[in-house]
N, C-alpha and C positions, 0 to 999 in steps of 0.2 A: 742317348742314342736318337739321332732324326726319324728313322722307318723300320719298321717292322712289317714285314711281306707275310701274309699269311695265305694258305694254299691247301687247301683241303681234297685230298687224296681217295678216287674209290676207284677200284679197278681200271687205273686212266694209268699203267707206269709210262708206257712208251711215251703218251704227252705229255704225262708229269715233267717225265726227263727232263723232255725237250724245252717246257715251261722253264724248268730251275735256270737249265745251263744258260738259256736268253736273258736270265736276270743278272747273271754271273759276268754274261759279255755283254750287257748292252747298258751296264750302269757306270754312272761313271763317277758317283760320289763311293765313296766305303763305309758311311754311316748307317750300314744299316744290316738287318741280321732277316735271315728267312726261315720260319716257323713252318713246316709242312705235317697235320697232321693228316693221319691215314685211318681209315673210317673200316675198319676190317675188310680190308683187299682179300681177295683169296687167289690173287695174281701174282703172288711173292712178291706184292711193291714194297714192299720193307725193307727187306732185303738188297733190293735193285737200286733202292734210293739211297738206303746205308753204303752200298759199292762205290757209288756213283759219285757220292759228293761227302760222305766221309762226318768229319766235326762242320765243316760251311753251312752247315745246317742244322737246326735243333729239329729232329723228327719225334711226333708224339705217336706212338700204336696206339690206336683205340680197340676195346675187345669187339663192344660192339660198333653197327654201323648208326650213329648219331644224328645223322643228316647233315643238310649242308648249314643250318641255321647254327644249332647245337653245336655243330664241330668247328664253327666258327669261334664261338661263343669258347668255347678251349681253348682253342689254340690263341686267340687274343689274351687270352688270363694268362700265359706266358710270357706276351708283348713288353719289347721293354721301352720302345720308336716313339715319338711324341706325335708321329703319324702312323695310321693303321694302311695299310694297303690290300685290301682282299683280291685276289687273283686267281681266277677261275687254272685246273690245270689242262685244259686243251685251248690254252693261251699262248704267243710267242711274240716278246716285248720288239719294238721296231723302232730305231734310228730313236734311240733315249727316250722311249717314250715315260719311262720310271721319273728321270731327271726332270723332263718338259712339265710332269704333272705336276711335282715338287713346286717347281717353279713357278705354274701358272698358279698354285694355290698359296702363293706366299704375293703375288700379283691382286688374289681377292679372298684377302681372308675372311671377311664374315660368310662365304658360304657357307663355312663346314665342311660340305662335302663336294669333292669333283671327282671327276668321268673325263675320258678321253672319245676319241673314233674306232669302231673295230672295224674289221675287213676280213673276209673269207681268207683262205690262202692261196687264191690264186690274183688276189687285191682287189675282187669286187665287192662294193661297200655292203660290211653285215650292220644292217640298221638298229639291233637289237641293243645299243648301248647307252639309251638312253630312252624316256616317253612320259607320256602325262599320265597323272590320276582318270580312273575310271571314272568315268559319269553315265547319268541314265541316257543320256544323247550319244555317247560312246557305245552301251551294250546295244541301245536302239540300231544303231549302227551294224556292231557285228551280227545282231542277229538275222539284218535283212540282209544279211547277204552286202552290204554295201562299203563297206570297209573291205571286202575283198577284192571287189568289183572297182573300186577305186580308192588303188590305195595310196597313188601321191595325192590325193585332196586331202588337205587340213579341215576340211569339213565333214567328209566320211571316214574319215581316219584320224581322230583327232588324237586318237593313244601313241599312236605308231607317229606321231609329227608327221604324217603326210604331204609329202611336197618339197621336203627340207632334207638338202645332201649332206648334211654331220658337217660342215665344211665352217671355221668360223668358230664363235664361241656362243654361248645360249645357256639363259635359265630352263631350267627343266625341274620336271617334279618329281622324276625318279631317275638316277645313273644304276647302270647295272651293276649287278653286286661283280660280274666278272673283272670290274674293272673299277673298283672305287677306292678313292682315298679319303680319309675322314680323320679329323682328329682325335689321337686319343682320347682327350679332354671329353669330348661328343658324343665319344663311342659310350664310356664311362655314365656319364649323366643319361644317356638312351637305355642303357643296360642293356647294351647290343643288340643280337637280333634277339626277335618274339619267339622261343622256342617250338609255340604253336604250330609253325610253321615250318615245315620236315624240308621239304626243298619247293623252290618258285614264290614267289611273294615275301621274303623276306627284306629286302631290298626294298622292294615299294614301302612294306609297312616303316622298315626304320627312316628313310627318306622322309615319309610324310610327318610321321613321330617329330624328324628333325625340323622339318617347316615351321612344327607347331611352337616349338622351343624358340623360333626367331631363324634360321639357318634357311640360304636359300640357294640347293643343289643347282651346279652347273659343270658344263662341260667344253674341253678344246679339241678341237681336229688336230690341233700341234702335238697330244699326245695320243697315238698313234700304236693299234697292237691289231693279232691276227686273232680271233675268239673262231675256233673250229665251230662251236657249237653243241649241247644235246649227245657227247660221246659216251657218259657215265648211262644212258637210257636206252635200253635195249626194244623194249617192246612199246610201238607207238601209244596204246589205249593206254598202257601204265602213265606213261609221261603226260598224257590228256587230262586222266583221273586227277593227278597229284596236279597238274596247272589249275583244273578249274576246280577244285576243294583250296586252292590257296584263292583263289580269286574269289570267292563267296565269303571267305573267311575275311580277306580286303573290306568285303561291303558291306559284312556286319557291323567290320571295326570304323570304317572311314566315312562311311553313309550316315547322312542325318539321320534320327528317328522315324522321320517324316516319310525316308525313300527310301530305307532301305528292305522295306520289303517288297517294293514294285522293284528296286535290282535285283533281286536274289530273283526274284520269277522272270522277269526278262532276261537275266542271263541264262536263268535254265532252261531257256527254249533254246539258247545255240547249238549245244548235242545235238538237239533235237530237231533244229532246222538245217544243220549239216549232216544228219543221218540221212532224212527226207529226201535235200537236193541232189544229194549224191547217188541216192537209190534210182530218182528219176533220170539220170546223168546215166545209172547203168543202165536201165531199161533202155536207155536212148540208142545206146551203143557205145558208151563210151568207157572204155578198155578204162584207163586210171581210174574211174570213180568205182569201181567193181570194188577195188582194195579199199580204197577210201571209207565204204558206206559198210564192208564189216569192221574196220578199225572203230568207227562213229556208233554203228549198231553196239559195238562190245561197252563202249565208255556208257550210253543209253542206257543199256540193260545194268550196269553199273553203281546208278544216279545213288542209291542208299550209300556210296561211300564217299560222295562229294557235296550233295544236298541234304547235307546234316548241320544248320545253323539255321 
């Protein structure tokens, strides 16, 4: 079999849906089979996806909820595709974009691994589908504030590719996991993702894992999808927590000896400089930083569950 679509399911059914059926219409080879497992929904996605699409699909229940790393890491040990395709489910494939990727990666096979363009769903560009490795000039960055304050500069923005419209093709150091194809073959020798990793930095880690092997990720604006975003996360501090506890775990793993412990304490002033700003922002009068600086304040008072490395 060429692909193996893999799609990992948590209380997302209506996008899920919407994910599958886009694969269904918008492909246009038949080589290929779609594995969705479901991470203990408690939204009867099981159900809705068994209705819905019947045998077209091999669905795995999990009892418990795995994460996004682990439940990948499943549902690929079903894979049977000589390509992996991980596909986030508040995704919807656009004008082949399945096909274009196929394609553009049989165009450059030593990277391993490609990535496409994502776009919001109204088609203003979501820039999140691709970006560079952390560095200390990167967290320096975020933490002054300067990476927000200018975020098309490739100089304060060096993670986010600041300045660069997805438009085109490009090596890059991480494609997101919403959107990546990798060879079986690569996936296999990486031993997928680092289970370490519950959800956010898995993708970074196995990207850079894959550099180190010889493989060097890129991506085409030719393959082209909608990534909603952030739907499986209800409570902002939660999704802050779990980002910056994978990002320290990143700096342990990816940082020299040498820096990695001036990253871990510069990145943990970001809380802590976005608590601050945001508080003097409310003092100032300013209505949105009110929300902001107790979502920041809750992740702060938090730090014992992410500044553990």
């Amino acid at each position: 079999m060429l692909l193996s679509i893999i799609i990992v399911n948590f209380n997302t059914t209506e996008y899920t849906l919407e994910t599958v059926a886009s694969v269904f219409a918008e492909c246009e080879t038949d080589d290929f089979e779609v594995i969705v497992l479901d991470n203990a929904s408690v939204d009867n996605s099981v159900q809705r996806i068994r209705d819905s699409f019947g045998e077209k699909i091999h669905l795995i229940q999990s009892e418990t909820n795995l994460g996004f790393a682990a439940g990948n890491n499943l549902a690929v040990s079903h894979a049977r595709g000589e390509y992996i395709l991980l596909l986030n489910p508040d995704t919807v494939i656009l004008n082949h974009a399945i096909d274009n990727v196929l394609r553009f990666a049989r165009q450059y096979p030593d990277a391993g691994i490609w990535g496409g363009k994502t776009v919001f769903s109204d088609g203003s560009l979501n820039p999140f589908s691709c970006w560079q490795r952390q560095t200390l000039w990167s967290l320096f960055s975020q933490v002054t504030g300067f990476t927000s304050l200018f975020r098309g500069s490739s100089f304060f923005n060096p993670e986010g590719l600041g300045g660069w419209n997805r438009k085109g093709v490009r090596e890059v150091d991480i494609v997101s996991g919403c959107f990546l194809l990798i060879t079986h073959k690569l996936w296999d020798d990486l031993q997928g993702f680092d289970p370490d990793y519950f959800m956010y930095g898995e993708e970074a880690d196995l990207c850079l894992r894959a550099k180190k092997k010889g493989a060097q990720p890129i991506v085409s604006s030719q393959a082209t999808i909608v990534h909603h975003g952030g739907v499986s996360e209800k409570i902002p501090s939660d999704k802050l927590v779990r980002l910056i506890k994978a990002k320290m775990l990143l700096i342990h793993r990816h940082f020299s000896p040498y820096t990695v412990h001036i990253g871990t304490v510069l990145f943990a002033c970001w809380p802590l400089s976005r608590y601050v700003a945001h508080g003097l922002l409310a003092l100032a009068g300013r209505k949105s930083s009110t929300q902001a600086c107790k979502v920041w304040g809750e992740v702060w008072k938090r730090r014992k569950e992410w500044w553990c490395y």
